[in-house]
BAKE-83871 format. One record per atom (N, C-alpha, C): atom name; x, y negated, z negated; residue in one letter. Coordinates in pm, whole numbers, padded with zeros to 5 digits. Atoms other than C-alpha are relative to their C-alpha. Layout:
BEGIN
+----+--------+--------+--------+----+
: at :   east :  north :     up : aa :
+----+--------+--------+--------+----+
: CA :      X :      Y :      Z :  A :
...
+----+--------+--------+--------+----+
This chain:
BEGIN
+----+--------+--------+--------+----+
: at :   east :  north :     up : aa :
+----+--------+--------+--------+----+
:  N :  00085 :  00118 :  00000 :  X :
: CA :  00000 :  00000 :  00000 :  X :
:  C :  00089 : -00124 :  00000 :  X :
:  N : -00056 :  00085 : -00003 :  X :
: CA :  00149 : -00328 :  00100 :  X :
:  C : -00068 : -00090 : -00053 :  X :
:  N :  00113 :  00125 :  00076 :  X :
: CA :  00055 : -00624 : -00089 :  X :
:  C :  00063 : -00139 :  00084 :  X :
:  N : -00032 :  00104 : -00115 :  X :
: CA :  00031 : -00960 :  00088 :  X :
:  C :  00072 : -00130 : -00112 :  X :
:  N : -00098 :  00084 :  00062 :  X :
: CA :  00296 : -01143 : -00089 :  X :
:  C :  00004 : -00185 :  00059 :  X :
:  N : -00026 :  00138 : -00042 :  X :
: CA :  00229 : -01492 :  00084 :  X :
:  C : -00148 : -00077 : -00121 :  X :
:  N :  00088 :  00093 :  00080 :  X :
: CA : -00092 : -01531 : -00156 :  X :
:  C :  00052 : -00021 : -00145 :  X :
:  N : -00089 :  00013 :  00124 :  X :
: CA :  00176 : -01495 : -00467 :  X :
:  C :  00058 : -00110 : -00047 :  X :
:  N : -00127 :  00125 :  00039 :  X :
: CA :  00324 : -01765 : -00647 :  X :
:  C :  00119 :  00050 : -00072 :  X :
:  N : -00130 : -00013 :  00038 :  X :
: CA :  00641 : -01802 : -00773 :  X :
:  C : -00031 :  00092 : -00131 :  X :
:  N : -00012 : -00056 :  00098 :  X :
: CA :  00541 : -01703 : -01144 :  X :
:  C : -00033 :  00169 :  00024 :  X :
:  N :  00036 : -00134 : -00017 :  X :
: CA :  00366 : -01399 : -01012 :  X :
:  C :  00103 :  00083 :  00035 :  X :
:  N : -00088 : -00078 : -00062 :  X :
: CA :  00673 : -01286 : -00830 :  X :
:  C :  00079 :  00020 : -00107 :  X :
:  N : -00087 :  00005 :  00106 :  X :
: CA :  00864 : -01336 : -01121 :  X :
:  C : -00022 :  00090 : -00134 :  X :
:  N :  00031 : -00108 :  00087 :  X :
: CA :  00649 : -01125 : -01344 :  X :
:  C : -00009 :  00150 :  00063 :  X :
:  N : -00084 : -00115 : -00056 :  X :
: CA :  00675 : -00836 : -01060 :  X :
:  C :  00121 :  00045 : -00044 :  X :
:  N : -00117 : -00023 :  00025 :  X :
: CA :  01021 : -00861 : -01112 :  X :
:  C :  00070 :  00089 : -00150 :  X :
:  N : -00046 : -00079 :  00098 :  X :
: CA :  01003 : -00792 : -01471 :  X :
:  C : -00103 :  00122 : -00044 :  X :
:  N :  00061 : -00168 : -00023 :  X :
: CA :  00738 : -00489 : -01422 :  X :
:  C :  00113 :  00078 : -00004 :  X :
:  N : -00122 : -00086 : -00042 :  X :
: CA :  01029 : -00341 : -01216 :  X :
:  C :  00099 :  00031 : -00084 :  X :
:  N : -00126 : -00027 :  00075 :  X :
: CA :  01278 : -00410 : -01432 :  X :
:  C : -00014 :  00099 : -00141 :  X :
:  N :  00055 : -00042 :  00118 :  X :
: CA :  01083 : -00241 : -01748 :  X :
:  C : -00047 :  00141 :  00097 :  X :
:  N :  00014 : -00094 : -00062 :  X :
: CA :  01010 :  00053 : -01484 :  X :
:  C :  00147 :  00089 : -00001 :  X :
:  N : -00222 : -00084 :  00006 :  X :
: CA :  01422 :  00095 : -01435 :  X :
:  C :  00023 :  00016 : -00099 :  X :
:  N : -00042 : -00030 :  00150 :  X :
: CA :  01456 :  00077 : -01785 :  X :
:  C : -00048 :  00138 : -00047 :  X :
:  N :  00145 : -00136 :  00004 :  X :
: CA :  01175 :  00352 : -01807 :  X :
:  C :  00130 :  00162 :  00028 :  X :
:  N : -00060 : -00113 : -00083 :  X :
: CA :  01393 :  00572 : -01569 :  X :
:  C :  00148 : -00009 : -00037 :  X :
:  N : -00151 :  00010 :  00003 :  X :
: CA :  01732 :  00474 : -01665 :  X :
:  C :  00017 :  00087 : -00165 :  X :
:  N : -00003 : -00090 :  00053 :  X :
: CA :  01628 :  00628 : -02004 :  X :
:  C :  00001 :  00133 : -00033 :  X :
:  N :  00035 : -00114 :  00010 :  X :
: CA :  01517 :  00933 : -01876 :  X :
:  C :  00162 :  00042 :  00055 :  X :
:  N : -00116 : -00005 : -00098 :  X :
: CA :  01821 :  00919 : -01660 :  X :
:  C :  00135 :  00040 : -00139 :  X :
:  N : -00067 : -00027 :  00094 :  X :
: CA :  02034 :  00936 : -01992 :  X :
:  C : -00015 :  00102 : -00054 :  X :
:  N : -00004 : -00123 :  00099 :  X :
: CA :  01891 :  01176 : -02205 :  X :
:  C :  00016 :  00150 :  00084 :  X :
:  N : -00016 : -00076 : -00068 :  X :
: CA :  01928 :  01384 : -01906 :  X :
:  C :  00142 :  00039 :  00031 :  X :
:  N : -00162 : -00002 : -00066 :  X :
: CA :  02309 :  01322 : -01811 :  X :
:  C :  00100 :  00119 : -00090 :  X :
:  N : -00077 : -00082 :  00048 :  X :
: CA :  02521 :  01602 : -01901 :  X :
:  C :  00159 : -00050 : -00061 :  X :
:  N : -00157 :  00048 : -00007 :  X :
: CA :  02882 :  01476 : -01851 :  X :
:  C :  00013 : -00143 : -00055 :  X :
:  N :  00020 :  00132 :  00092 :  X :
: CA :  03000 :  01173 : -02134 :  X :
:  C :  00034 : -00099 :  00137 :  X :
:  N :  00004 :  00111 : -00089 :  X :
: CA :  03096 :  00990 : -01824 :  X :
:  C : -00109 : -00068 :  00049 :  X :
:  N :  00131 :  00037 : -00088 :  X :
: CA :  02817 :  00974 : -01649 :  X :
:  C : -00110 : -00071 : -00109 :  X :
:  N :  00024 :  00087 :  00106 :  X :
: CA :  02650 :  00858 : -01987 :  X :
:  C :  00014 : -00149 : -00011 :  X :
:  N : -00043 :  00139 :  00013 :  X :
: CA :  02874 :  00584 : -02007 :  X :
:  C : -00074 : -00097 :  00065 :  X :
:  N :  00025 :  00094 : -00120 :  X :
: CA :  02800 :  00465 : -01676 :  X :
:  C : -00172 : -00047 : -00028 :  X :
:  N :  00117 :  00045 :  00029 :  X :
: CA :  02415 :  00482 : -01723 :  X :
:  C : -00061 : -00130 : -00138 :  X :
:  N :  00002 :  00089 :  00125 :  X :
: CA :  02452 :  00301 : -02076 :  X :
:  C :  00040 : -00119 :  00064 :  X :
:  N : -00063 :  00142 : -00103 :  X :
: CA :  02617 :  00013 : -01862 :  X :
:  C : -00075 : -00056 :  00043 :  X :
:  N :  00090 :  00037 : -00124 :  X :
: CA :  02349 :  00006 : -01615 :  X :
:  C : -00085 : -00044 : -00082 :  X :
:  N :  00111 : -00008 :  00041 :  X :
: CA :  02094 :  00017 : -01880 :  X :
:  C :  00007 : -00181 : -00109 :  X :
:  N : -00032 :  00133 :  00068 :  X :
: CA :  02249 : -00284 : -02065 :  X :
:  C :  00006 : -00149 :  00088 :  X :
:  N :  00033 :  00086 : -00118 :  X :
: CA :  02246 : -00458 : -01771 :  X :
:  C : -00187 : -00026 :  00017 :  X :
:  N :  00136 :  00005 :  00006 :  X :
: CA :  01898 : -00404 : -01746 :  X :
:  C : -00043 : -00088 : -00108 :  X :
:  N :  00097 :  00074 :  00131 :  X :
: CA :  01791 : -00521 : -02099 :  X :
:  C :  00051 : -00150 :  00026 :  X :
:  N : -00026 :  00163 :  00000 :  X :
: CA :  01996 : -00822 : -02009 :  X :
:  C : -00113 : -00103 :  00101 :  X :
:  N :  00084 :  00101 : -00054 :  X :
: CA :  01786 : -00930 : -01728 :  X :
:  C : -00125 :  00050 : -00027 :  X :
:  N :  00094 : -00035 :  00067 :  X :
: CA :  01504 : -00817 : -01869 :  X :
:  C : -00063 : -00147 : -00098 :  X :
:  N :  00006 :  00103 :  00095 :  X :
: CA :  01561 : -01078 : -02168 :  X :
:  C :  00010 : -00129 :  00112 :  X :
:  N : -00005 :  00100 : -00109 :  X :
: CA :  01646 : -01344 : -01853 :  X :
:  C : -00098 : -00064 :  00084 :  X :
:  N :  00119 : -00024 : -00033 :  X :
: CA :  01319 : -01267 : -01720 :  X :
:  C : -00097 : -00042 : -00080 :  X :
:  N :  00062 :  00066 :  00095 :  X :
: CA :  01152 : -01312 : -02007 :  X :
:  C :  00005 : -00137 : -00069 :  X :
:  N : -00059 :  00132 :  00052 :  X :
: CA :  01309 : -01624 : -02086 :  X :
:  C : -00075 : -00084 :  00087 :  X :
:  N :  00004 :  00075 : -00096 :  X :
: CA :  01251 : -01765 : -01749 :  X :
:  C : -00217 : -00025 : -00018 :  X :
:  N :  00210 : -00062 : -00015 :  X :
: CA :  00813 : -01619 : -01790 :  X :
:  C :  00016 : -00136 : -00125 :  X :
:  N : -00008 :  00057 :  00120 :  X :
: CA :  00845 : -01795 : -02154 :  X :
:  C :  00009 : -00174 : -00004 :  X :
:  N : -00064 :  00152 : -00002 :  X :
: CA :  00984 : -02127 : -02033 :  X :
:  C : -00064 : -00071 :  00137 :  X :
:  N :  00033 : -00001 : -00180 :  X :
: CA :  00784 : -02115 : -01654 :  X :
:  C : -00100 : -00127 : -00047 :  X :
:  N :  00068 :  00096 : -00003 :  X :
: CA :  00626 : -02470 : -01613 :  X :
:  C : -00131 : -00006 :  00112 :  X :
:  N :  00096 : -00039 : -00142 :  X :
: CA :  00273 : -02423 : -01408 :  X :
:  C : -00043 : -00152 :  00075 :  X :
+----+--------+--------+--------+----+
């Protein structure tokens, strides 16, 4: 299903964004408790910290969005 992204405003796109990002987070957990090898751990813990960061960036930006 395509959605018609030209009737979106900015804030809307911006709260997409942090759906997604709370979706990757979703999967990046499962993605951990799954990982066998401490490397591969690592790496996901990285990714996932990355995540919470823009996550919080996101939220900042929703929090502070002037309509």
């Amino acid at each position: 299903m395509k959605e018609n992204n030209k009737k979106k405003t900015a804030k809307q796109h911006v709260e997409d964004v942090y759906s997604k990002l709370v979706e990757s987070k979703a999967c990046l957990r499962e993605a951990l408790n799954s990982a066998e090898q401490h490397r591969n751990k690592e790496q996901i813990e990285n990714n996932l910290a990355s995540v919470n960061d823009a996550i919080n960036s996101i939220n900042n930006t929703l929090n502070n969005y002037q309509d």
